[in-house]
PQR file of N, CA, C, O and H, with PARSE charges and radii, in Angstrom:
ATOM      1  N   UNK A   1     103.358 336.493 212.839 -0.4000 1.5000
ATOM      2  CA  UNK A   1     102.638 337.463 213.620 -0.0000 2.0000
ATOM      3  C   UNK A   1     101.974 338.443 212.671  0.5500 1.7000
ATOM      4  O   UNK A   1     102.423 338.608 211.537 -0.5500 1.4000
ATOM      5  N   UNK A   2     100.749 339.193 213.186 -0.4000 1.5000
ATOM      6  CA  UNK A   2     100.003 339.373 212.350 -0.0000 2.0000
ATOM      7  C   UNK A   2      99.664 340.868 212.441  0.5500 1.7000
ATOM      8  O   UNK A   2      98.608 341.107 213.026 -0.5500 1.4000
ATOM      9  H   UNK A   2     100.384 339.059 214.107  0.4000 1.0000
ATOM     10  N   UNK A   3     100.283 341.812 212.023 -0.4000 1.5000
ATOM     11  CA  UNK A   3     100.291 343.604 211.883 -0.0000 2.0000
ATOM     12  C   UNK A   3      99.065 344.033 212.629  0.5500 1.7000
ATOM     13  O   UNK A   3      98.852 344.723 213.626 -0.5500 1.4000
ATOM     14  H   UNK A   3     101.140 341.618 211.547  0.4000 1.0000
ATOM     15  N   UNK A   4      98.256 343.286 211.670 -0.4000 1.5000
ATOM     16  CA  UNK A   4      96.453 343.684 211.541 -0.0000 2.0000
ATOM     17  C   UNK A   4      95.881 343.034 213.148  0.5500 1.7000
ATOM     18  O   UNK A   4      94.903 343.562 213.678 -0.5500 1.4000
ATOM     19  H   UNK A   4      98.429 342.725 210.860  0.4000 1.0000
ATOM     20  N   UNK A   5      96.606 341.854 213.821 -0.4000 1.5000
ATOM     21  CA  UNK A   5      96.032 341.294 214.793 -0.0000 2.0000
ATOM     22  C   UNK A   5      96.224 342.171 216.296  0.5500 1.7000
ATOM     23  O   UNK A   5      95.607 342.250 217.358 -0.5500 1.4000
ATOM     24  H   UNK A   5      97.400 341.425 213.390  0.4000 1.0000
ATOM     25  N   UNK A   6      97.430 342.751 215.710 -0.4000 1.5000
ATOM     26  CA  UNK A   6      97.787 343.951 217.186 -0.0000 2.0000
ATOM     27  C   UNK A   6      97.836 344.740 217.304  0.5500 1.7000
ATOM     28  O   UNK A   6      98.477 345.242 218.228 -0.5500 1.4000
ATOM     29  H   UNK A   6      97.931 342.687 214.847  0.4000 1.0000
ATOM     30  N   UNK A   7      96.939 345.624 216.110 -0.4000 1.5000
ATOM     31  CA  UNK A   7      96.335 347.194 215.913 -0.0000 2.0000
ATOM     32  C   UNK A   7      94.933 346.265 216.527  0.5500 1.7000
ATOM     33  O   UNK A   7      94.960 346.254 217.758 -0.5500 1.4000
ATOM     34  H   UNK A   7      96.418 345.216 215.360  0.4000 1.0000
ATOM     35  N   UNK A   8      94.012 345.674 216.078 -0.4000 1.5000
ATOM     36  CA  UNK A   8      92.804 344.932 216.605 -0.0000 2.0000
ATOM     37  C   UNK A   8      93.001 345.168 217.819  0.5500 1.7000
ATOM     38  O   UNK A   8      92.076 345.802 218.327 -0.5500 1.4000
ATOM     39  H   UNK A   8      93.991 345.683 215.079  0.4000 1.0000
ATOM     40  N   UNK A   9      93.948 344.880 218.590 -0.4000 1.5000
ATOM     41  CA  UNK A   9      93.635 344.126 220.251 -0.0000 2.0000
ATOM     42  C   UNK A   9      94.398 345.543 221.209  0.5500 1.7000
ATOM     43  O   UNK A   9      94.736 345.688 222.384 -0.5500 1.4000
ATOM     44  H   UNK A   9      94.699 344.365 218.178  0.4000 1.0000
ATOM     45  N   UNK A  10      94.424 346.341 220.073 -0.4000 1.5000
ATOM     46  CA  UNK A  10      94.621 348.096 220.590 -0.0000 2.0000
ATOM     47  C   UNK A  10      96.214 348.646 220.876  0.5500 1.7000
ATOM     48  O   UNK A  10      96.665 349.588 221.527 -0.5500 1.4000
ATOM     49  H   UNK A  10      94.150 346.223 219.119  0.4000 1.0000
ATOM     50  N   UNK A  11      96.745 347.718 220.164 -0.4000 1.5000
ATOM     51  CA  UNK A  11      98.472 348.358 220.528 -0.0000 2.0000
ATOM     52  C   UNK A  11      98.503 349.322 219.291  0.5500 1.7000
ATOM     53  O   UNK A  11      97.741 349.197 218.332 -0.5500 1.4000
ATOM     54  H   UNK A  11      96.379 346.952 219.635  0.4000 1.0000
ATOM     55  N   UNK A  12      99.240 350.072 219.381 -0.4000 1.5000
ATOM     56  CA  UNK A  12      99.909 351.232 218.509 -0.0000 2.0000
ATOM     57  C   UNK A  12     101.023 350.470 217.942  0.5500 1.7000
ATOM     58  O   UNK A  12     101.648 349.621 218.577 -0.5500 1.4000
ATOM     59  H   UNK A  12      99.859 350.174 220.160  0.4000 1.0000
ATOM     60  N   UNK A  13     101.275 350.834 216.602 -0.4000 1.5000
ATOM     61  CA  UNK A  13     102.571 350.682 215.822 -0.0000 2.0000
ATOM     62  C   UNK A  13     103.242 351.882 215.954  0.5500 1.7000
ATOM     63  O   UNK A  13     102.494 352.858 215.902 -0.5500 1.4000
ATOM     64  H   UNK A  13     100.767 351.524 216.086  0.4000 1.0000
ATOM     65  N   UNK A  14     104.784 352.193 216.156 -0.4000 1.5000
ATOM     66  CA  UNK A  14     105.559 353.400 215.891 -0.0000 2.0000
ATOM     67  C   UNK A  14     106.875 352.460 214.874  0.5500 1.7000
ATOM     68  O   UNK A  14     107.425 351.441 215.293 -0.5500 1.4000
ATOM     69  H   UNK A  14     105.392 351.400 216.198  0.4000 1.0000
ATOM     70  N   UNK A  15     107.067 352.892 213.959 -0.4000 1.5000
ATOM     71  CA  UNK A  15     108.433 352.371 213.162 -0.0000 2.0000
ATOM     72  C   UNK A  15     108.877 353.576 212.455  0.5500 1.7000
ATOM     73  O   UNK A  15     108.391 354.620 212.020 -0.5500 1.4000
ATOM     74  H   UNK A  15     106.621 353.719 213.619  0.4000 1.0000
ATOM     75  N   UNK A  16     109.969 353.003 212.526 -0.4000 1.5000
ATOM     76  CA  UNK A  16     111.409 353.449 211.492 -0.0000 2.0000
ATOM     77  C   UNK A  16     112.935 352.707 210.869  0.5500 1.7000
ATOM     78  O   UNK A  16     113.495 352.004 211.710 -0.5500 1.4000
ATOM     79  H   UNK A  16     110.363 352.155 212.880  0.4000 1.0000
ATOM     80  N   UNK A  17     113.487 352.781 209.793 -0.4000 1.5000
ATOM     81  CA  UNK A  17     114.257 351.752 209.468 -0.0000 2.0000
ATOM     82  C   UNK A  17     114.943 350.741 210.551  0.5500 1.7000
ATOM     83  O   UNK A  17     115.387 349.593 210.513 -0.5500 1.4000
ATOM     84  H   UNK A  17     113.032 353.353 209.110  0.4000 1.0000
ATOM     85  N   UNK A  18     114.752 352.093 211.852 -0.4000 1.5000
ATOM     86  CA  UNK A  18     115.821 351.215 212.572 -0.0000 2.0000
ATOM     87  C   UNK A  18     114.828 350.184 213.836  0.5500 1.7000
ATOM     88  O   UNK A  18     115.253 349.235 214.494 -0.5500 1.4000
ATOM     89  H   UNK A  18     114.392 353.025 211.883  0.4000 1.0000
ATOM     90  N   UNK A  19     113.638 350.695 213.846 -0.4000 1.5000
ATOM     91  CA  UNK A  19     113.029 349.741 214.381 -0.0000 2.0000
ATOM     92  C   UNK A  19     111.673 349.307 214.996  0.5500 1.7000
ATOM     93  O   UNK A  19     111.916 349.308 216.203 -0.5500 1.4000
ATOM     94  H   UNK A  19     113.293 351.467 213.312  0.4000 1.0000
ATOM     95  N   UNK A  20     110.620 349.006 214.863 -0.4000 1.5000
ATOM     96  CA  UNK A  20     109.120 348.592 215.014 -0.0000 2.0000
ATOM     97  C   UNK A  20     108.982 348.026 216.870  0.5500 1.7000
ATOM     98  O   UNK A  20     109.284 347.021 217.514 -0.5500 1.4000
ATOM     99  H   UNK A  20     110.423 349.005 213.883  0.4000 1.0000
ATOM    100  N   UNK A  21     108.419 349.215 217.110 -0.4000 1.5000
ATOM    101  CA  UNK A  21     107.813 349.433 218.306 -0.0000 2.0000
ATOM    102  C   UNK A  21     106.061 349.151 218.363  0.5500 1.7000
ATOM    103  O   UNK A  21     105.212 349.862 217.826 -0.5500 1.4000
ATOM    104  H   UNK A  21     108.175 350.032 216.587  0.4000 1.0000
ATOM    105  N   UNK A  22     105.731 347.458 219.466 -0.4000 1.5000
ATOM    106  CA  UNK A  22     103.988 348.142 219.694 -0.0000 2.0000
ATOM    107  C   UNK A  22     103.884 347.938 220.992  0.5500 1.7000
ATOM    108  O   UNK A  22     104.094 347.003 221.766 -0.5500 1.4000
ATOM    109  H   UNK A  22     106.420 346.880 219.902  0.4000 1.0000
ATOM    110  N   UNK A  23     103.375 349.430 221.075 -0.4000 1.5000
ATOM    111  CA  UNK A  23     102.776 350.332 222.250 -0.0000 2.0000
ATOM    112  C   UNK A  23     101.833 349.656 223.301  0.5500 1.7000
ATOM    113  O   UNK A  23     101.045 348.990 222.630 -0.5500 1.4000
ATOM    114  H   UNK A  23     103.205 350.189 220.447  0.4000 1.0000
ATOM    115  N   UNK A  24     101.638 349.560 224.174 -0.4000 1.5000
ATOM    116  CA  UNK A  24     100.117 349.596 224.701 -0.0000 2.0000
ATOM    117  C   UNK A  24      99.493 350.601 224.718  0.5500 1.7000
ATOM    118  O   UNK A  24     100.038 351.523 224.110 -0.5500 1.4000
ATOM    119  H   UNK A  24     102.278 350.101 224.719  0.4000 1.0000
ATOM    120  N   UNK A  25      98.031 350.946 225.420 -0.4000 1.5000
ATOM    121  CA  UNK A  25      97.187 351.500 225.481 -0.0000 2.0000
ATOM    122  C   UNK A  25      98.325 353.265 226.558  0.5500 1.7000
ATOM    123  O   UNK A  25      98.409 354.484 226.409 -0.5500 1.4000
ATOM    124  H   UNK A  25      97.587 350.198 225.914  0.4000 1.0000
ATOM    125  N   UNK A  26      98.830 352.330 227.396 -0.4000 1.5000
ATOM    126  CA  UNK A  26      99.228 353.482 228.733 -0.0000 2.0000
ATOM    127  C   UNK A  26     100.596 353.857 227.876  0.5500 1.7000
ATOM    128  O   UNK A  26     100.903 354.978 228.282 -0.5500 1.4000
ATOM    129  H   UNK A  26      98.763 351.340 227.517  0.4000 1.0000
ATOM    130  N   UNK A  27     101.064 353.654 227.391 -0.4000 1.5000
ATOM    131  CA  UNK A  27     102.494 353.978 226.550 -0.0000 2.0000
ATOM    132  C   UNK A  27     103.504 352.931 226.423  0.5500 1.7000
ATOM    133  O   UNK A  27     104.014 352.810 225.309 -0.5500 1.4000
ATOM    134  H   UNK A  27     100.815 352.744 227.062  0.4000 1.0000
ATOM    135  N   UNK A  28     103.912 352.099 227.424 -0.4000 1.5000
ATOM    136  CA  UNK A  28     104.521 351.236 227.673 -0.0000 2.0000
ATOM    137  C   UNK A  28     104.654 350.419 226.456  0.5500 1.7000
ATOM    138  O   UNK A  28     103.657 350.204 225.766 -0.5500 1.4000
ATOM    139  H   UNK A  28     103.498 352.198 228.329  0.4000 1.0000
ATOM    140  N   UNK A  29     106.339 349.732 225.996 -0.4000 1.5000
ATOM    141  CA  UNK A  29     106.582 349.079 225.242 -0.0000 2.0000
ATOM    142  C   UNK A  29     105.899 347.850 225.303  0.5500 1.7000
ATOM    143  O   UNK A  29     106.217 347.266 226.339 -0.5500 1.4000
ATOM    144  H   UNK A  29     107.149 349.907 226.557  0.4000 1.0000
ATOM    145  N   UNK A  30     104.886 347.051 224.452 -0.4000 1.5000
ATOM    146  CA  UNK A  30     104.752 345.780 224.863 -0.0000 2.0000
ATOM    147  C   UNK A  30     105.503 344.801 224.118  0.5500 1.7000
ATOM    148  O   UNK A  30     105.210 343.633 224.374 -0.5500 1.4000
ATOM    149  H   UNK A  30     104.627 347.526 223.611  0.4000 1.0000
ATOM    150  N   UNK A  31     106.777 345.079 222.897 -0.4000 1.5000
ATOM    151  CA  UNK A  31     107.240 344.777 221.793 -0.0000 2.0000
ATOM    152  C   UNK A  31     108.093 345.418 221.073  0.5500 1.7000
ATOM    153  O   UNK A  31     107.634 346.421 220.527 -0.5500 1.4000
ATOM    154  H   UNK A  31     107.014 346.028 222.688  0.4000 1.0000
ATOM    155  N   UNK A  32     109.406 345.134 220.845 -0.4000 1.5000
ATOM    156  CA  UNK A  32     110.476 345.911 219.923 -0.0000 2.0000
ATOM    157  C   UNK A  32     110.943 344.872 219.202  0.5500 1.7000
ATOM    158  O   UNK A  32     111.428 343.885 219.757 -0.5500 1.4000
ATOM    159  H   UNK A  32     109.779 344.320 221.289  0.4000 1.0000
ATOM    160  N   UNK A  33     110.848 344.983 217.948 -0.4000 1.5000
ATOM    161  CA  UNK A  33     111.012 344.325 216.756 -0.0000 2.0000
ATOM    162  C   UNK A  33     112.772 345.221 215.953  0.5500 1.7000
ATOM    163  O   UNK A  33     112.617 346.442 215.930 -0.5500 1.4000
ATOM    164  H   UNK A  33     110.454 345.784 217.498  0.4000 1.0000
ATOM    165  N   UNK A  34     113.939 344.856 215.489 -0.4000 1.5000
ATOM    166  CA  UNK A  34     114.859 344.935 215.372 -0.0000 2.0000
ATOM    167  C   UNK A  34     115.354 344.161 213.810  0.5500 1.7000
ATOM    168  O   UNK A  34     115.357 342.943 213.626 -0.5500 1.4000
ATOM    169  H   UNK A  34     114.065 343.864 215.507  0.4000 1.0000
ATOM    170  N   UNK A  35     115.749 345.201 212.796 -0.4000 1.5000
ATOM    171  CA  UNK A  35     116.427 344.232 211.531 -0.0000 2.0000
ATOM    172  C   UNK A  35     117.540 343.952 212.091  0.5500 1.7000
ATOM    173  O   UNK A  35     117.769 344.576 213.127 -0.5500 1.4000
ATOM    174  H   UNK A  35     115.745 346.190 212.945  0.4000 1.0000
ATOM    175  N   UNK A  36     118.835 342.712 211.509 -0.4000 1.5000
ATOM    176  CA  UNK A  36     119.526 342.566 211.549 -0.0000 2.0000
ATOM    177  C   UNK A  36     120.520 343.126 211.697  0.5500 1.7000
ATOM    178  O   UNK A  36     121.214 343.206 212.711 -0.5500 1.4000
ATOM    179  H   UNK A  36     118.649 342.205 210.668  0.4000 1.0000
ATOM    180  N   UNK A  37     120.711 343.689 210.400 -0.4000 1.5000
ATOM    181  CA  UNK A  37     121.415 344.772 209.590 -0.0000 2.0000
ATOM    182  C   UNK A  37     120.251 345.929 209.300  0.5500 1.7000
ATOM    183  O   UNK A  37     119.021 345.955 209.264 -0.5500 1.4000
ATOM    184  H   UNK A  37     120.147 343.624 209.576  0.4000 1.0000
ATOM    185  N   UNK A  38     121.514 347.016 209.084 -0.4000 1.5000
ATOM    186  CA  UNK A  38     120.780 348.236 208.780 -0.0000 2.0000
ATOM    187  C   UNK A  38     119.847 348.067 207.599  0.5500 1.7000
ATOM    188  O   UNK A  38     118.922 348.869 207.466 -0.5500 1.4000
ATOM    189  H   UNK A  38     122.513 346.996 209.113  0.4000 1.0000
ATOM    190  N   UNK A  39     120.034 347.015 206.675 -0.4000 1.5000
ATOM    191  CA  UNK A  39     119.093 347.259 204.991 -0.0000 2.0000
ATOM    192  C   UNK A  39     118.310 346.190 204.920  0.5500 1.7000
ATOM    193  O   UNK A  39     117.755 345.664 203.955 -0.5500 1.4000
ATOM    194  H   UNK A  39     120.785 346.364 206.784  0.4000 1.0000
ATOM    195  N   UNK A  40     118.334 345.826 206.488 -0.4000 1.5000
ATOM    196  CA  UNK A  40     117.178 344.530 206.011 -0.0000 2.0000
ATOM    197  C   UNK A  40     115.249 345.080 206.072  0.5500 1.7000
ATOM    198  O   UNK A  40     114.842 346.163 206.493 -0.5500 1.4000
ATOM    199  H   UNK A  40     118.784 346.253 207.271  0.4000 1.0000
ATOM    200  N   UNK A  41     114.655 344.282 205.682 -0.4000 1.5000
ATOM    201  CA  UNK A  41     113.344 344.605 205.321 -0.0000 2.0000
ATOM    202  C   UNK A  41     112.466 343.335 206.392  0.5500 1.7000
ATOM    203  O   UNK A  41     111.241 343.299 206.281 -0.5500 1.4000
ATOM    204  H   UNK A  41     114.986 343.403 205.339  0.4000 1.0000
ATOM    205  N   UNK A  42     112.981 342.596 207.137 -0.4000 1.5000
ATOM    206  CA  UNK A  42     112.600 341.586 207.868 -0.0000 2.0000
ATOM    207  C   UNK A  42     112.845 342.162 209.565  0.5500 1.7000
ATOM    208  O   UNK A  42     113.978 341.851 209.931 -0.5500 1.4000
ATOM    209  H   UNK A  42     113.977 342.625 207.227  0.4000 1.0000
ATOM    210  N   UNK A  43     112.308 342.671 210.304 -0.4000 1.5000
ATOM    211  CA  UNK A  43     112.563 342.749 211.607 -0.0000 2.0000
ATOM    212  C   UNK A  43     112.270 341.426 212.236  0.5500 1.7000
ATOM    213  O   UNK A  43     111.415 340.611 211.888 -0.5500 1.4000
ATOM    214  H   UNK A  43     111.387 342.923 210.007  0.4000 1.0000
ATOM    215  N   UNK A  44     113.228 341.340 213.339 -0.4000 1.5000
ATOM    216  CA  UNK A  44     113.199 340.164 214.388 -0.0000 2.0000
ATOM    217  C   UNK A  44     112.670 340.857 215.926  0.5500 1.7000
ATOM    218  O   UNK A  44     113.042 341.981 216.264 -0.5500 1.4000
ATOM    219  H   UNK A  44     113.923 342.002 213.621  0.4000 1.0000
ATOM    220  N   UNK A  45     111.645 339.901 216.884 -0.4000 1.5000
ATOM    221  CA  UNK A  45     111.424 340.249 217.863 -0.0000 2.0000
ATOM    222  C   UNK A  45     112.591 340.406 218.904  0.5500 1.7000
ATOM    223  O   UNK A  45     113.071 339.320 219.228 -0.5500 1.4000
ATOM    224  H   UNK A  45     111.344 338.988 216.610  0.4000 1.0000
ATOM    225  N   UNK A  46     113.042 341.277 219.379 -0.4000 1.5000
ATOM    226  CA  UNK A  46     113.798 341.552 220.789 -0.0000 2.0000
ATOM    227  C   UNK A  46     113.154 340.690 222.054  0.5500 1.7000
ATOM    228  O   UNK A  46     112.308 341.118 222.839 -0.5500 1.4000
ATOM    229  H   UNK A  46     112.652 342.159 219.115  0.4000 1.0000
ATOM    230  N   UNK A  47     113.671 339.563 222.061 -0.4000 1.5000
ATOM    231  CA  UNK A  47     114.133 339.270 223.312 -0.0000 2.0000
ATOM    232  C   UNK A  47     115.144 338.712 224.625  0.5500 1.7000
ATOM    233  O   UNK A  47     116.341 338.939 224.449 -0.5500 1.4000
ATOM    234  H   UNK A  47     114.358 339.215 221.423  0.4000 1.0000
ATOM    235  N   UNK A  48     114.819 338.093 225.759 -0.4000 1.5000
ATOM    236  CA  UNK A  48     115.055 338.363 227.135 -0.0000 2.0000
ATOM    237  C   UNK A  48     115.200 336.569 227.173  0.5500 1.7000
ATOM    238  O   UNK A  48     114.344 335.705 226.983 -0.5500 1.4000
ATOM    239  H   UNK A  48     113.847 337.908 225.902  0.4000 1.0000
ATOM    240  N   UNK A  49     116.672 336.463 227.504 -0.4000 1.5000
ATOM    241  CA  UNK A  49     116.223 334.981 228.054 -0.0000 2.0000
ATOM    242  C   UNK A  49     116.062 335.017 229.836  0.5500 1.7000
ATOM    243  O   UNK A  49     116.642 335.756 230.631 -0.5500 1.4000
ATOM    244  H   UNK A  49     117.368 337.164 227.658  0.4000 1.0000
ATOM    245  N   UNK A  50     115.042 333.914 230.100 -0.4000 1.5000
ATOM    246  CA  UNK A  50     114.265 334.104 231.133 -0.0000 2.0000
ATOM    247  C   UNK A  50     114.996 332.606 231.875  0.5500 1.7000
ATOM    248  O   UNK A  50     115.054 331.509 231.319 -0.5500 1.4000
ATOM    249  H   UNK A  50     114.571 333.314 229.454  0.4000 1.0000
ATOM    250  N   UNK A  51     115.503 332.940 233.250 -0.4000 1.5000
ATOM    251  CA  UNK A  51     115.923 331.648 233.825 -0.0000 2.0000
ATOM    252  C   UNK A  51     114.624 330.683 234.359  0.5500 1.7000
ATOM    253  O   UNK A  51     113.529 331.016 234.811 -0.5500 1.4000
ATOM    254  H   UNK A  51     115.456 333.831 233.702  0.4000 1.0000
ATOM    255  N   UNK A  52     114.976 329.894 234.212 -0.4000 1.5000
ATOM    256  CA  UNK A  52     113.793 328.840 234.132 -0.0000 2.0000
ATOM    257  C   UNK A  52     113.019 328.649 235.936  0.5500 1.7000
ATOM    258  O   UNK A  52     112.137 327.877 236.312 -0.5500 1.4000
ATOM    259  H   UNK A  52     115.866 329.623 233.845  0.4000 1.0000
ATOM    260  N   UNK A  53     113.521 329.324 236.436 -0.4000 1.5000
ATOM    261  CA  UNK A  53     113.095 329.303 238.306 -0.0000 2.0000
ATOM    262  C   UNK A  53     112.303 330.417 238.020  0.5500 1.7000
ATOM    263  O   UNK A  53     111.407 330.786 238.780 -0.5500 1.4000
ATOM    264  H   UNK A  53     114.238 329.951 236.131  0.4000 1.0000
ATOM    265  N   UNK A  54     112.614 331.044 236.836 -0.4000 1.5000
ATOM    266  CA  UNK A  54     111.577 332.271 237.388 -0.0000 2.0000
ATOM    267  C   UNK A  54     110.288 332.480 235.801  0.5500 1.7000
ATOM    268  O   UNK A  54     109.422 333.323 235.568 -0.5500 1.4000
ATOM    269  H   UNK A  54     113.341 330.743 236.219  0.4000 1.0000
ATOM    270  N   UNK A  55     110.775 331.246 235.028 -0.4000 1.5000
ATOM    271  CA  UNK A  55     109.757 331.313 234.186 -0.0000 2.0000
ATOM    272  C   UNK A  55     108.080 330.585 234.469  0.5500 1.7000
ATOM    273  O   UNK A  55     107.690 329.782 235.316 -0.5500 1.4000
ATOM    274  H   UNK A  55     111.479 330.562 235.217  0.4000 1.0000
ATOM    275  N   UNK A  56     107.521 331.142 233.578 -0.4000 1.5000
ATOM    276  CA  UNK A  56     105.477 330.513 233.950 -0.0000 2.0000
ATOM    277  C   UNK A  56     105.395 329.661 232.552  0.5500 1.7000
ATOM    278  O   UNK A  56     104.242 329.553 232.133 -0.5500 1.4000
ATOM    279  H   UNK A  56     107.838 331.795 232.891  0.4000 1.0000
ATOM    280  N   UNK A  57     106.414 329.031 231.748 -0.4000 1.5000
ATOM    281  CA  UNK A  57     106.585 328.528 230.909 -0.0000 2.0000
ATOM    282  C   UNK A  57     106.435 326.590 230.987  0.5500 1.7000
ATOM    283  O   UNK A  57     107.231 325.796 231.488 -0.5500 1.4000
ATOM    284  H   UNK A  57     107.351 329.119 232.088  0.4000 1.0000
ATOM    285  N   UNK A  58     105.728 326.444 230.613 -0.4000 1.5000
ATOM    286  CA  UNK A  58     105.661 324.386 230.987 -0.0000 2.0000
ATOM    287  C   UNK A  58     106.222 324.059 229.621  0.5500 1.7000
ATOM    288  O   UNK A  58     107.007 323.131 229.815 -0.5500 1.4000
ATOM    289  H   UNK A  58     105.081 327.089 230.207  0.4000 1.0000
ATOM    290  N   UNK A  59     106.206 324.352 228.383 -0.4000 1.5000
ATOM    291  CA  UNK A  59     105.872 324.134 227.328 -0.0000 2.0000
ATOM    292  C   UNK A  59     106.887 324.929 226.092  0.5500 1.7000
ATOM    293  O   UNK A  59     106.679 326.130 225.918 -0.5500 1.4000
ATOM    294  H   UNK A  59     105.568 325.106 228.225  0.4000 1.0000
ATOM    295  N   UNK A  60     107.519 324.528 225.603 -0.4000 1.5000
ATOM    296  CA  UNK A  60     108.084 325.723 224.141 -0.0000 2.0000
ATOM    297  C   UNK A  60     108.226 324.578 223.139  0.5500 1.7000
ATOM    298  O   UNK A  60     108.898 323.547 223.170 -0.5500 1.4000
ATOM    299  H   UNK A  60     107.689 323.553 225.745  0.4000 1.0000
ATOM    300  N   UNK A  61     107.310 325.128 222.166 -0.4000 1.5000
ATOM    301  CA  UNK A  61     107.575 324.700 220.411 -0.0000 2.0000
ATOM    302  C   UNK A  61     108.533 325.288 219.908  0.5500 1.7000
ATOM    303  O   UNK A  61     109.083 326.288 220.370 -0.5500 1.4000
ATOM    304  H   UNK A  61     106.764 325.965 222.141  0.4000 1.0000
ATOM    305  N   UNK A  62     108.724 324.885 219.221 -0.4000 1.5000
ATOM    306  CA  UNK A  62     110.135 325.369 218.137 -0.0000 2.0000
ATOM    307  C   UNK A  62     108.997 326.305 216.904  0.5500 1.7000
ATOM    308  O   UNK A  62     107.802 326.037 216.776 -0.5500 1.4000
ATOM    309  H   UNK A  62     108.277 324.073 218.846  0.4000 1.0000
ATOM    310  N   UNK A  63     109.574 327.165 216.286 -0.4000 1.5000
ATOM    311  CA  UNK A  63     108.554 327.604 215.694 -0.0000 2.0000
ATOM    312  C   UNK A  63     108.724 327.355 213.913  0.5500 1.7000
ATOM    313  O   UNK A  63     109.769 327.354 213.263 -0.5500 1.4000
ATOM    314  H   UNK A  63     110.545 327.383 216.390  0.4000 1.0000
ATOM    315  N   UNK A  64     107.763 327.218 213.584 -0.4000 1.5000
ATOM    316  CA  UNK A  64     107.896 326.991 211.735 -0.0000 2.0000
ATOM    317  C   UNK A  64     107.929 327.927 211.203  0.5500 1.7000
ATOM    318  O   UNK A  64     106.844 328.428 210.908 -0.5500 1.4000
ATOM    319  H   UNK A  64     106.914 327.218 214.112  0.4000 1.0000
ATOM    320  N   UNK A  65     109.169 328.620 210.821 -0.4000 1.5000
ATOM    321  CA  UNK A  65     109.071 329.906 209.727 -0.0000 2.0000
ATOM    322  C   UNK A  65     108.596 329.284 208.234  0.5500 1.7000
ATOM    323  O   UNK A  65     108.439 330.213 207.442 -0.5500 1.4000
ATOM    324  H   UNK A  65     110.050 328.213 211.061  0.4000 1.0000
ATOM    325  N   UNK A  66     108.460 328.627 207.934 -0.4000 1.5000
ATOM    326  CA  UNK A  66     107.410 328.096 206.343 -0.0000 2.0000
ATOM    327  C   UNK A  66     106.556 328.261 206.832  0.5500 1.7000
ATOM    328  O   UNK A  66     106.111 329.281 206.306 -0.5500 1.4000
ATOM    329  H   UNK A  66     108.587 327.872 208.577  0.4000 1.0000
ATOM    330  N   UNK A  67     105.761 327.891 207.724 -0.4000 1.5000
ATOM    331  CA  UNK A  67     104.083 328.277 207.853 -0.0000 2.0000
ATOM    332  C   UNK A  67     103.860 329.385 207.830  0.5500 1.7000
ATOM    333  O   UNK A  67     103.037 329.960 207.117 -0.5500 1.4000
ATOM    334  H   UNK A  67     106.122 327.062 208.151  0.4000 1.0000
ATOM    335  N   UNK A  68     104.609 329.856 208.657 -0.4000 1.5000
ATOM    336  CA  UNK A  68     104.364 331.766 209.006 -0.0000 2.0000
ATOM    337  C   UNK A  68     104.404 331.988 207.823  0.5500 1.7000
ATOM    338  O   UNK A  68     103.265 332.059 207.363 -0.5500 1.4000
ATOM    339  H   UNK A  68     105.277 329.389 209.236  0.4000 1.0000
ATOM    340  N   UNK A  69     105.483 332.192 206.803 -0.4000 1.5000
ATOM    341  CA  UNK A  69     105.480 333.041 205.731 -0.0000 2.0000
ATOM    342  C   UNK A  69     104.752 332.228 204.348  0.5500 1.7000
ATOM    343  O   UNK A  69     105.138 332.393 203.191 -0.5500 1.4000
ATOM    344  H   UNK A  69     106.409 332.134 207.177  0.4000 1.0000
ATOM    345  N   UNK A  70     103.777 331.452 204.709 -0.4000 1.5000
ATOM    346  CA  UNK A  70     102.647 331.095 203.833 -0.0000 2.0000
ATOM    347  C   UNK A  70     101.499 331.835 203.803  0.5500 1.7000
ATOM    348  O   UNK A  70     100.574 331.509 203.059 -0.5500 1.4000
ATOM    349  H   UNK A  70     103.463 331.318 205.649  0.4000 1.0000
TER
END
């Protein structure tokens, strides 16, 4: 995911060690990002598992962390 791609498309960044928030336009969280541990330098996205009766989902890839961090 791409810092620069979701300041572009108008979300706000707010961070601090403990954790990377982006905003929308009206205030609303659209994203909370979370390190592991307190000293990590890698945040992970926060999420929600979604029961499948109530998901709009047809489709999930597995995702390639080597590509990403190329």
């Amino acid at each position: 995911m791409s810092m620069g791609e979701f300041l572009h498309s108008g979300l706000k960044v707010w961070g601090s060690a403990e954790s990377l928030e982006l905003i929308k336009r009206h205030g609303k969280i659209a994203m909370q990002c979370l390190p592991v541990q307190r000293s990590d330098t890698i945040y992970w996205v926060k999420t929600q598992t979604v029961m499948p009766s109530k998901a709009n989902v047809t489709t999930v890839h597995v995702a390639d962390y080597d590509i990403w961090h190329k």
